[in-house]
C-alpha angles and dihedrals in degrees: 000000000000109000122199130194118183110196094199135164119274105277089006090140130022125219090272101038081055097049087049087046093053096045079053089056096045092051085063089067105039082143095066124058114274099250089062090073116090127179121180122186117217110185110200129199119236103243081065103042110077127163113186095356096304135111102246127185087172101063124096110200110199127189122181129191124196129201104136096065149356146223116217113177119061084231077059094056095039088052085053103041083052098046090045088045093054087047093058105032086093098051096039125012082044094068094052103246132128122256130190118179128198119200123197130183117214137210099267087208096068091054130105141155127209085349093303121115109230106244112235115293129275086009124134092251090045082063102037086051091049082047095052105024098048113151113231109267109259 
């Protein structure tokens, strides 16, 4: 899956800013099936959130793990890194803070959800599991 977590200064984003920043973030992934994308919000007070030494309240740290899938060209990642960076400008460049992302990409066979290892991607179990093994929508 791709996990995403978001450090962000306390009230940062309201309910509503965080439900528009997760269905950009889905968008992202429109190739995996939609419950592999988390996204966890970690607000942060300023007197523990420092870049270069100094207290911030303007600054969006974002670390992204990725299991589900890979990208293996560098023309791939920059496809992604461009496309992630559109989905978030409004949510972050527009208000004028600062923003850094890490991506990471994971070992896939050390993945599992709900005990049961993910089979390889865009493959006919991989569709069937998505198909029985559906979490509820929430």
């Amino acid at each position: 899956m791709p996990l995403h977590r978001f450090y962000i200064p306390v009230g940062f984003y309201s309910k509503e800013d965080k439900t528009a920043v997760v269905k950009a973030v889905q968008q992202c992934y429109s190739h995996l099936p939609k419950f592999y994308v988390v996204v966890i919000f970690i607000e942060v007070d300023k007197e523990n959130f420092y870049v270069g030494g100094e207290a911030t309240d303007n600054f969006v740290r974002i670390v992204v793990h990725h299991m589900a899938t890979h990208y293996h060209s560098d023309e791939r990642k920059k496809e992604f890194n461009e496309r992630y960076n559109k989905a978030l400008g409004p949510f972050i460049k527009a208000r004028g803070a600062d923003w850094e992302i890490q991506v990471a990409e994971m070992d896939r066979g050390m993945w599992g959800i709900n005990g049961i290892k993910p089979p390889p991607r865009n493959s006919e179990a991989e569709a069937l599991w998505y198909k029985e093994n559906r979490p509820s929508e929430y």
